[in-house]
N, C-alpha and C positions, 0 to 999 in steps of 0.2 A: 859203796862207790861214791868218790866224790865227784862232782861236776862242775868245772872252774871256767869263767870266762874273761878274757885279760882283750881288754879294746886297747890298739895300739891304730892309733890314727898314722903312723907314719911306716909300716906294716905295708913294702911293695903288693903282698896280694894276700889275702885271707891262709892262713895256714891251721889245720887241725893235727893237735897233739894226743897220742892216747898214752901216758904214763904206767905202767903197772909190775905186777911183781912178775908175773908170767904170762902165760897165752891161754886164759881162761874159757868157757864155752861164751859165757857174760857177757867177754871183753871182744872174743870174735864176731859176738852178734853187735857190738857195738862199732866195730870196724865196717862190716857190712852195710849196716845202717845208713853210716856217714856215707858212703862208698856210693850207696845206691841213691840219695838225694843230691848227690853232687854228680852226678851222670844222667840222671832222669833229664837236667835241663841241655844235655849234650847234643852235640848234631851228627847227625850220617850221612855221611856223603850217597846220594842216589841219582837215579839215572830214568830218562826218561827220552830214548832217542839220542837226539847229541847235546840234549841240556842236561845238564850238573845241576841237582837240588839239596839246599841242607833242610835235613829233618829233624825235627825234636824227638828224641828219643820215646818220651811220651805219648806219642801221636799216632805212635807207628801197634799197629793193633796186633799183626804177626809178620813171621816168616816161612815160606814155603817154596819147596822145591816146584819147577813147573819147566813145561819143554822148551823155557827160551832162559833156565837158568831161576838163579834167587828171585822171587818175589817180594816188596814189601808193599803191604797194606798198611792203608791209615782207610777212616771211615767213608771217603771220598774220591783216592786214588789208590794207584797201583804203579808202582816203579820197579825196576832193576836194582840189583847190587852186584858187586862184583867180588864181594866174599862168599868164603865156600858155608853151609850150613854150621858146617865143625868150628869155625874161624869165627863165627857171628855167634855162637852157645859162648866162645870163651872169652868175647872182649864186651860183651852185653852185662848192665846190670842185672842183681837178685831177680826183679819183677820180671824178666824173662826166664820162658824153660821150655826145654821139649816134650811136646806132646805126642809126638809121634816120630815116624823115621823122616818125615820129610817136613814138620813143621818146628815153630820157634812159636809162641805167642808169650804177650803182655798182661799176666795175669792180673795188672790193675786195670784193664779192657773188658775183662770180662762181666757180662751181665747176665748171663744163665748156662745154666751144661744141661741137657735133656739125657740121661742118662741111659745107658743100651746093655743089657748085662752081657749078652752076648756080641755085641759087635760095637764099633765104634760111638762111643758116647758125642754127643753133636755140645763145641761151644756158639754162644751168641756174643752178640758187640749190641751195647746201646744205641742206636740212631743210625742202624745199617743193616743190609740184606745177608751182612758178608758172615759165613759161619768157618768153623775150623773142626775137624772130627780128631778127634784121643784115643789114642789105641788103647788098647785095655791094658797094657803094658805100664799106662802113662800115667791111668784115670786114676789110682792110688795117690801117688805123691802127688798130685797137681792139687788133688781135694785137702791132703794132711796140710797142704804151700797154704791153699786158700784158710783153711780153718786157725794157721799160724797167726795170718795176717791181719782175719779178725779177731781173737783174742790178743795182740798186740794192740789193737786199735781200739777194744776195750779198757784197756786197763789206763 
């Protein structure tokens, strides 16, 4: 695969091309890729009362169902959203997933999983009290997600 990059200073906004003979697994994870660095630095609209806050997508550590609706956590606060859990899995980048039936997390947040073979395995956040539990449902793909992203980061 070749990798080409063409600087056009007169270029109204940055555009990426992926050229190819078909829709390879390669070339998917290549799309994804781009897909998911160019959205990390996104915002979401959230909610705190009757202020509007934009959030770095980044920042935002999960999502969870709770009795006054969507939660989102960052390391520090706690806001509202106003999408449904289902609506927030399919406009989010790669680096989120579900963990369970009522959460979303950020699995570049992640800083330990205490694992529970029988019940829900407990994740941790860096620099926070705040945990999220994986149903056993979850705790397979979420480790196969994590183990992906270190042998990409290897290589």
């Amino acid at each position: 695969m070749k990798i080409k990059i063409e600087i056009d200073e007169s270029a109204a906004e940055d555009e990426v091309i992926i050229r190819c003979r078909g829709l390879t697994k390669q070339v998917a994870a290549v799309q994804r890729a781009v897909r998911d660095v160019t959205n990390a630095s996104e915002k979401i609209l959230l909610y705190k009362g009757n202020t509007e806050y934009y959030v770095t997508l980044s920042k935002i550590l999960f999502f969870e169902t709770d009795e006054n609706g969507i939660s989102a956590h960052t390391r520090d606060e706690m806001y509202q959203t106003r999408y449904k859990l289902y609506e927030l899995e399919d406009m989010l980048p790669g680096v989120f997933m579900r963990v369970s039936k009522s959460t979303i997390l950020n699995t570049d947040q992640i800083y330990s999983i205490d694992r529970n073979l029988t019940a829900s395995s407990v994740v941790a956040f860096l620099n926070t009290h705040k945990k999220v539990y994986v149903s056993r449902y979850y705790y397979k793909p979420l480790t196969q997600k994590l183990e992906e992203k270190r042998l990409h980061y290897e290589k």
